[in-house]
Kinemage of the C-alpha trace (Angstrom):
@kinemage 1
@onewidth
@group {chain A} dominant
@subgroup {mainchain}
@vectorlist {calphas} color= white
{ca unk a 1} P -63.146 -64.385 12.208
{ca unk a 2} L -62.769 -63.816 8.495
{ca unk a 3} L -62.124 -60.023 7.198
{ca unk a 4} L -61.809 -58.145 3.653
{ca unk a 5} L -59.607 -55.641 3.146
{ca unk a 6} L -59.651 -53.826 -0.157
{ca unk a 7} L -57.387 -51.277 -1.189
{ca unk a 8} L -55.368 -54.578 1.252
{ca unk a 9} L -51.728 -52.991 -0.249
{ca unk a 10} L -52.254 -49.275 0.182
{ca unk a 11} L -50.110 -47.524 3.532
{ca unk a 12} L -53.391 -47.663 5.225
{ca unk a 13} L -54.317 -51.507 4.314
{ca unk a 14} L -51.396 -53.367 4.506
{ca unk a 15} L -50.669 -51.774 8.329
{ca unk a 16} L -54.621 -53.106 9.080
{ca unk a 17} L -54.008 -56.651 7.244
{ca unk a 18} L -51.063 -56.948 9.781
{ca unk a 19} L -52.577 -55.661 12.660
{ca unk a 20} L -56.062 -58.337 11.950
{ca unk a 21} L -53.400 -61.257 11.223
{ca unk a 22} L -51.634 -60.462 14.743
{ca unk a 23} L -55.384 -60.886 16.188
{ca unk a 24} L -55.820 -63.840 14.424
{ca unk a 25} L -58.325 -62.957 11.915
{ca unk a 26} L -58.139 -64.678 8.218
{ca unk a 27} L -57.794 -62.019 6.054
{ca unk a 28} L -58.963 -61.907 2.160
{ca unk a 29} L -57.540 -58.418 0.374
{ca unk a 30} L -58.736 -56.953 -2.689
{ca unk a 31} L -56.313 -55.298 -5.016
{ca unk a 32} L -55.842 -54.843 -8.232
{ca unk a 33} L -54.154 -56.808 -10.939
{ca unk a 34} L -51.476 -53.946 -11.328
{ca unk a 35} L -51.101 -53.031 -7.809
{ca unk a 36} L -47.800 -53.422 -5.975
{ca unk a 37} L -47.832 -55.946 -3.593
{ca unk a 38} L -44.414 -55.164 -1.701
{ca unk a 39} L -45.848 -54.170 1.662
{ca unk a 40} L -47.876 -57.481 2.089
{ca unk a 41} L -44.442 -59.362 1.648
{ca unk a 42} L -44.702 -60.404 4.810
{ca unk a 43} L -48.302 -61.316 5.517
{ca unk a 44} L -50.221 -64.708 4.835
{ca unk a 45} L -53.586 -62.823 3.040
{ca unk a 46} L -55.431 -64.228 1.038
{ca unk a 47} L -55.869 -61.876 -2.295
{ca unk a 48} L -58.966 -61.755 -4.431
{ca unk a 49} L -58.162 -59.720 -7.781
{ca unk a 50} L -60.113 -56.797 -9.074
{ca unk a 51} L -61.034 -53.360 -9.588
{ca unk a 52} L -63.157 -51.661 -6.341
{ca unk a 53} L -66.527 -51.621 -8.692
{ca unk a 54} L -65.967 -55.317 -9.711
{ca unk a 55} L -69.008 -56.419 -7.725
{ca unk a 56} L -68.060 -60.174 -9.147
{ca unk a 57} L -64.580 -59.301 -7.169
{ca unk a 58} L -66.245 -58.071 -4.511
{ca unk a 59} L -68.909 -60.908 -4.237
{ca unk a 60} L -65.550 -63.121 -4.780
{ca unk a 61} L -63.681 -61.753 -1.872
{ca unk a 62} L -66.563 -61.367 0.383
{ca unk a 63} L -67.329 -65.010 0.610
{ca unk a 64} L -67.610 -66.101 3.992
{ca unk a 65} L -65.897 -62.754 5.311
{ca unk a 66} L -67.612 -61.497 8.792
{ca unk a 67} L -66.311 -57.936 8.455
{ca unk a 68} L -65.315 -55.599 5.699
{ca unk a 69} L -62.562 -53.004 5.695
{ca unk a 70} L -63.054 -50.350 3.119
{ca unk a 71} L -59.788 -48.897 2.636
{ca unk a 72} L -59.393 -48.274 -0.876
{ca unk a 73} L -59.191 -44.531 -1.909
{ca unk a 74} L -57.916 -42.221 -4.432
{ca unk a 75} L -55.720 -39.721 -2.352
{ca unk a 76} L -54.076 -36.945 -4.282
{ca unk a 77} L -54.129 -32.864 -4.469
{ca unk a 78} L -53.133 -30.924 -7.071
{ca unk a 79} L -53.540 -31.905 -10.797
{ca unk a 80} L -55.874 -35.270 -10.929
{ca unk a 81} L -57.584 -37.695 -13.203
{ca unk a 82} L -61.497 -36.295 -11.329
{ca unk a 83} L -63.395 -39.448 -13.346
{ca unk a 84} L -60.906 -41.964 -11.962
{ca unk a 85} L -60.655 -40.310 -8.737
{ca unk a 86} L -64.916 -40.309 -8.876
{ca unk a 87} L -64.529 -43.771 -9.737
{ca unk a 88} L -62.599 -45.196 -7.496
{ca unk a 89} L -63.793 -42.934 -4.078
{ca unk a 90} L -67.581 -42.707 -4.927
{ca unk a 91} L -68.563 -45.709 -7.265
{ca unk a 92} L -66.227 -47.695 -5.422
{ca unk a 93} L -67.910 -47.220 -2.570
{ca unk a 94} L -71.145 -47.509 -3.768
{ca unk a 95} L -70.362 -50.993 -4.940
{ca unk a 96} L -68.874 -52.581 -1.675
{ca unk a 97} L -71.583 -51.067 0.313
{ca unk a 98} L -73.964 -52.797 -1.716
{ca unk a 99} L -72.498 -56.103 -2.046
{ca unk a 100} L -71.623 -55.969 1.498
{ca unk a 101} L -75.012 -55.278 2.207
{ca unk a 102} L -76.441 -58.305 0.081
{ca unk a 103} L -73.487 -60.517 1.710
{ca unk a 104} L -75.000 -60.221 4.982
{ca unk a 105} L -71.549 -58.967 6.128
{ca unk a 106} L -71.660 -58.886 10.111
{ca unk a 107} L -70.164 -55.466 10.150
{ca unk a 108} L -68.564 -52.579 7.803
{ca unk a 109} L -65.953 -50.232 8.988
{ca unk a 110} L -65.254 -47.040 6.441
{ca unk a 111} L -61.983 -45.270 6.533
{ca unk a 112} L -63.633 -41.954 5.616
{ca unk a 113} L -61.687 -38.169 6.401
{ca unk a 114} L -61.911 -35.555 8.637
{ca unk a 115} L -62.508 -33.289 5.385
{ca unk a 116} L -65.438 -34.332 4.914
{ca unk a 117} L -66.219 -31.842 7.617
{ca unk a 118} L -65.592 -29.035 4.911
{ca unk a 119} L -63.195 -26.063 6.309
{ca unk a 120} L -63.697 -25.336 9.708
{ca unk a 121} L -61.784 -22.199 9.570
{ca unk a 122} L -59.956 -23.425 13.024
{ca unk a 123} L -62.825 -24.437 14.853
{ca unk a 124} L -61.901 -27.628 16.484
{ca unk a 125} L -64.917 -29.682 15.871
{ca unk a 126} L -66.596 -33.688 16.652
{ca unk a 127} L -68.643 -35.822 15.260
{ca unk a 128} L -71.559 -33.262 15.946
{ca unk a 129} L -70.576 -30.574 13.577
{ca unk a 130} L -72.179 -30.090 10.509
{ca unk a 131} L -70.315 -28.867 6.985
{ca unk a 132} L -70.756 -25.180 6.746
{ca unk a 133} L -68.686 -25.199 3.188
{ca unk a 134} L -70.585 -24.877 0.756
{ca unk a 135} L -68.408 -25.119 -2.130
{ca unk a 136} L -65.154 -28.067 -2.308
{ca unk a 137} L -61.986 -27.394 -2.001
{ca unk a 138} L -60.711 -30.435 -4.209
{ca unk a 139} L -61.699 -33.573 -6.250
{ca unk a 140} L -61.055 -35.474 -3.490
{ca unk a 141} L -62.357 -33.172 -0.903
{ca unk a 142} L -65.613 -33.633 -3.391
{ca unk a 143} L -65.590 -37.527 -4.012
{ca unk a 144} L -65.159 -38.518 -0.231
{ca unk a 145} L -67.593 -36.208 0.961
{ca unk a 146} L -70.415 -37.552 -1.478
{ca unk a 147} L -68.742 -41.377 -0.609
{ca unk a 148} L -69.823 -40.364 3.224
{ca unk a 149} L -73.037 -39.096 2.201
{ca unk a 150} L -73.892 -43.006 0.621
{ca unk a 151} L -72.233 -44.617 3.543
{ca unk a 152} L -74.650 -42.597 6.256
{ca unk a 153} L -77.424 -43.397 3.699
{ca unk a 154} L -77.032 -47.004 4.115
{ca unk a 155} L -76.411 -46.657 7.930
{ca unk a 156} L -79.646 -44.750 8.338
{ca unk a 157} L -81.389 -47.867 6.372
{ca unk a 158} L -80.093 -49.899 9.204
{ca unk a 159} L -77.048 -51.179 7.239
{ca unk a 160} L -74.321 -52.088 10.395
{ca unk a 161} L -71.181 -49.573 8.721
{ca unk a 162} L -68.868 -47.797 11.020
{ca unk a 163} L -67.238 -44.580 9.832
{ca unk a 164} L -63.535 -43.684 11.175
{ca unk a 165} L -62.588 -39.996 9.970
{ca unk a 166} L -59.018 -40.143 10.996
{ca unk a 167} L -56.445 -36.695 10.300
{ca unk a 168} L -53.395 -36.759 8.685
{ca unk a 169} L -52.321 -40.533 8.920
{ca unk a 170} L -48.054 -40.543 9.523
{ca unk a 171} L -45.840 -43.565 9.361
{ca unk a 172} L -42.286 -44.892 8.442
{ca unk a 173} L -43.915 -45.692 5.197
{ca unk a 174} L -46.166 -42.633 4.699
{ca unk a 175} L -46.309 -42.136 1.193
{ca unk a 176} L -47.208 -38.529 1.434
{ca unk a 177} L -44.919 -36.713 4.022
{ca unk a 178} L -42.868 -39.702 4.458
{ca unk a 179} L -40.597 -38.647 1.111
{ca unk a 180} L -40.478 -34.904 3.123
{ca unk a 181} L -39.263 -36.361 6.288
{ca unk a 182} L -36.490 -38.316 3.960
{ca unk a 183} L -35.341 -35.586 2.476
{ca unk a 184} L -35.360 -33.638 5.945
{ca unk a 185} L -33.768 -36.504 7.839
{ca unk a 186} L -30.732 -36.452 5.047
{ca unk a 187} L -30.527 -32.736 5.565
{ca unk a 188} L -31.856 -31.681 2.080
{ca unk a 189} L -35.089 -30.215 2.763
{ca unk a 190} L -34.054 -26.624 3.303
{ca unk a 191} L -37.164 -24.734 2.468
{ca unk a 192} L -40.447 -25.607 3.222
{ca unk a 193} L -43.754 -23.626 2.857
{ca unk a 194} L -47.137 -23.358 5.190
{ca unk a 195} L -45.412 -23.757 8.688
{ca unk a 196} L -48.152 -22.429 10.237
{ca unk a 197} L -50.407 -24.916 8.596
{ca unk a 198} L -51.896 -27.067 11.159
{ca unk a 199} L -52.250 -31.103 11.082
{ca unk a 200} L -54.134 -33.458 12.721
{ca unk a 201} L -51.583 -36.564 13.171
{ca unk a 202} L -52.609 -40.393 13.950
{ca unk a 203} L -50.077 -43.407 13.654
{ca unk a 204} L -51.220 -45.849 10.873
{ca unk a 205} L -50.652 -48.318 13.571
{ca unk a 206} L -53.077 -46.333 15.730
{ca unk a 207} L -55.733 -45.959 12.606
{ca unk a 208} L -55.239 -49.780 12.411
{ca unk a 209} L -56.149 -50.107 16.265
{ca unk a 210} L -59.225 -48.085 15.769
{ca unk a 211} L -60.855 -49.814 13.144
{ca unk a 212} L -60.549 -53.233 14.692
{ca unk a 213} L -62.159 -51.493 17.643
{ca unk a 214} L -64.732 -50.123 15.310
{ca unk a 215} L -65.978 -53.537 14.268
{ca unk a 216} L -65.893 -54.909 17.574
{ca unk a 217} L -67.410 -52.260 19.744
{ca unk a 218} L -68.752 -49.676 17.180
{ca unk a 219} L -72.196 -48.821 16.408
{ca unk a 220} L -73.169 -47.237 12.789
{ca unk a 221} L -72.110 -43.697 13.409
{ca unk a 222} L -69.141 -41.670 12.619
{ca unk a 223} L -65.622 -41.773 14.970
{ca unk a 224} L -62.960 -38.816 14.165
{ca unk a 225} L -59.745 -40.621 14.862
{ca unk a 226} L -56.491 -38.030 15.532
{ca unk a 227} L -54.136 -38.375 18.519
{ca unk a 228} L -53.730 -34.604 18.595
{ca unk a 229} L -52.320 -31.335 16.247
{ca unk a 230} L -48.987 -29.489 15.094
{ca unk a 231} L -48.570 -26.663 13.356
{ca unk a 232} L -46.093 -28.002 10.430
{ca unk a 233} L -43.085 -25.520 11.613
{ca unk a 234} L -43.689 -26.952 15.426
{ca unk a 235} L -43.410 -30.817 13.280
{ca unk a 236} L -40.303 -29.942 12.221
{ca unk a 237} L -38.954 -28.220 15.619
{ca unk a 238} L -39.552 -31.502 17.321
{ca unk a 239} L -38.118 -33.054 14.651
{ca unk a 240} L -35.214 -30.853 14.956
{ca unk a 241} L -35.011 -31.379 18.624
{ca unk a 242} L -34.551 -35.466 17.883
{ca unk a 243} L -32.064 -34.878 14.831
{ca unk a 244} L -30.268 -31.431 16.032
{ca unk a 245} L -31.403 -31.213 11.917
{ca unk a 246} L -31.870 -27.297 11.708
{ca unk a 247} L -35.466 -26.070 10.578
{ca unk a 248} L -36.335 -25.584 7.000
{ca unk a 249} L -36.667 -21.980 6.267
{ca unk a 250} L -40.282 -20.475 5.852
{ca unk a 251} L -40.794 -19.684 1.861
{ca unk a 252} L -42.546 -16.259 1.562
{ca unk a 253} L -46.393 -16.470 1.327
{ca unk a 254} L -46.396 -14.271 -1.986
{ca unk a 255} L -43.891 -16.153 -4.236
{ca unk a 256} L -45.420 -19.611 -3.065
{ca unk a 257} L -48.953 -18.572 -4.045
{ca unk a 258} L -47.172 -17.171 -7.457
{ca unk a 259} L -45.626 -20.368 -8.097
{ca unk a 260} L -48.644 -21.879 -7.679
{ca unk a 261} L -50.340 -20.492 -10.490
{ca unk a 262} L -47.192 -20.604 -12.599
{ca unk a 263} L -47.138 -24.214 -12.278
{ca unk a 264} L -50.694 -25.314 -12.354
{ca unk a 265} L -51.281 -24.331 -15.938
{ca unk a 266} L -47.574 -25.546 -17.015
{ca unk a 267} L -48.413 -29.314 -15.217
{ca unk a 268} L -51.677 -29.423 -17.040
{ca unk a 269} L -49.815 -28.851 -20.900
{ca unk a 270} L -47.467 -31.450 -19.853
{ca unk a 271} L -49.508 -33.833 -18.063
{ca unk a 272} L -47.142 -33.286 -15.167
{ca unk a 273} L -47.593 -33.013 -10.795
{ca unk a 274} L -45.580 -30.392 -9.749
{ca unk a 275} L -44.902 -29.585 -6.564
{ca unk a 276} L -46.706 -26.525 -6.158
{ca unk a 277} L -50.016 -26.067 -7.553
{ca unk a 278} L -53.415 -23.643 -6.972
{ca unk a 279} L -55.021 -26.834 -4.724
{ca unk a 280} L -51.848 -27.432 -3.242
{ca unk a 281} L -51.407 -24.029 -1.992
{ca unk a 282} L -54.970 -23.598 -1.408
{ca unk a 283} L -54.759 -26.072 1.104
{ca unk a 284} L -51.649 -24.881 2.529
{ca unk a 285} L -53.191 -21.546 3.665
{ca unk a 286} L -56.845 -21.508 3.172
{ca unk a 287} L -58.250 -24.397 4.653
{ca unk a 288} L -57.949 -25.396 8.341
{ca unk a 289} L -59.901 -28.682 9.441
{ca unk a 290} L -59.315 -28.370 12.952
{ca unk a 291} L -61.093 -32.062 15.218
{ca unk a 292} L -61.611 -33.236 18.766
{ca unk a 293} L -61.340 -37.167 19.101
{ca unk a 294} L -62.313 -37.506 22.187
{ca unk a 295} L -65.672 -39.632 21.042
{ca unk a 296} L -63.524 -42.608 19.857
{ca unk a 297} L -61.178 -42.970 23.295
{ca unk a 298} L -64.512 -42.963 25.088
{ca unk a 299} L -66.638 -44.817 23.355
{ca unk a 300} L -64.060 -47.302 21.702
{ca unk a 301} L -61.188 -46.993 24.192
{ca unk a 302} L -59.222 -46.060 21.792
{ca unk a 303} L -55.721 -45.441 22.582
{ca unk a 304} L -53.525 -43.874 20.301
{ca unk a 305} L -49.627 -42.755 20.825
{ca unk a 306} L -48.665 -39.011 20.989
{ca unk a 307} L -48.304 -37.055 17.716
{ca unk a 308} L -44.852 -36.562 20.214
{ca unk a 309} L -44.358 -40.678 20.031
{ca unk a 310} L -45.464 -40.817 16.371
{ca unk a 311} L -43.018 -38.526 15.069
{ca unk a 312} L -40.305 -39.885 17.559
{ca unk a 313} L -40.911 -43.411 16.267
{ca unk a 314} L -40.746 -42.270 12.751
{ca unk a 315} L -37.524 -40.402 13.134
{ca unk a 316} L -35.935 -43.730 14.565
{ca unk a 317} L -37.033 -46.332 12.133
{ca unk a 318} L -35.351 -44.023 9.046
């Protein structure tokens, strides 16, 4: 079996190229000229150059490939380049879906969000629910809802694509709370802000897992992938618990709204991503995506580790 990867050296890619090598597939990844190849150091793909709306790259990479893995994504809150990111998550998409489609590709699998579900003001919802926000809540939030809109288009036309909406996606590598649990782990992180924000949690490993599945047993409809939730202050209390690492303190609502808006307009002037910003803090404590995953252990026997295990195994390989 032959399988494309593109976005093959993101956190999300490189753990699939791995886990399709181990299975014995022959991997082709797509990545760009200037990407950083350091987490495929250790794999044998085989990499096709080129930007995700190259459809010569695509066409390229796709060559004798049963299955594609659409990876590739612009992930990023706060203070953002919206064309790029519109580029990259919608056009992007648009292009491997139809070059896939005219490559007679056996089977697609999508690595889609659960916010594409809009806020579900704590409703835990499946695959059933349908968005009830009307507005976005984010340039990303926007450009991977309207990518999932063109992916169930070309499903509904009888395209084979699979669509995996996994939560928050943690690993030793993580390049999003991973630098938080660094600075936690060497006792630095001392403050932290949104505890009672919850997360959906998956391992990447897991994520990996489920998209093989997908393309083996999946049919073209959508699978929320999330091994359970955690409020961020109970994260940090079981990662207390492994460390004896005391708690960050809770930063009061008001100031971290304030510096919010402080910031925003000050990282804008200086081209800057600060720490805090209005969409940061807007997703800290206005938005709650809340899922039920129960479709894809069913229907894919999907078997993911603990959000318990996850953080366990992350705490141990730091």
């Amino acid at each position: 079996m032959k399988a494309l990867v593109t976005g093959a050296n993101g956190f999300t890619g490189s753990h699939l190229v791995r886990a399709l090598e181990q299975r014995g597939y022959s991997v082709v990844g797509l990545v760009r000229k200037s990407s950083n190849l350091a987490r495929l150091s250790d794999c044998h793909v085989q990499l096709v150059y080129g930007e995700i709306t190259d459809t010569d790259a695509l066409r390229a990479a796709m060559t004798g490939v049963d299955t594609v893995f659409h990876t590739a994504a612009y992930v990023e809150l706060g203070l953002v380049d919206e064309a790029q990111m519109e580029r990259v998550n919608v056009q992007g998409t648009q292009a491997v879906l139809e070059v896939a489609q005219a490559s007679n590709v056996t089977k697609m699998v999508y690595c889609s969000t659960i916010g594409v579900f809009g806020d579900t003001k704590g409703e835990v919802v499946n695959e059933t629910f349908k968005r009830t926000q009307t507005d976005f809540s984010s340039a990303y939030d926007r450009t991977k809802y309207q990518a999932q809109q063109l992916v169930d288009e070309f499903a509904k036309g009888g395209f084979p694509v699979v669509s995996l909406l996994p939560s928050g996606i943690f690993g030793s590598d993580d390049p999003h709370f991973g630098p938080v649990m660094q600075q936690f782990l060497k006792g630095r992180l001392k403050l932290w802000a949104g505890g009672d924000r919850i997360t959906g949690i998956v391992h990447v490993d897991d994520l990996a897992e489920a998209m093989i599945l997908a393309a083996e047993k999946g049919v073209s409809q959508h699978y929320i992938i999330s091994a359970g939730e955690l409020t961020t202050r109970e994260m940090f209390k079981v990662l207390s618990q492994e460390t004896n690492i005391p708690v960050p303190y809770e930063a009061p609502k008001p100031l971290v709204r304030l510096l919010g808006n402080l910031l925003d307009p000050v990282g804008r002037i200086l081209k800057w991503q600060p720490p805090l910003s209005r969409e940061r803090v807007h997703y800290l404590y206005d938005r709650c995506v809340r899922v039920d995953a129960t479709k894809a252990r069913q229907e894919l026997g999907w078997r993911p580790r603990s959000v318990s295990a996850t953080l366990h195994e992350i705490v141990n390989s730091h």
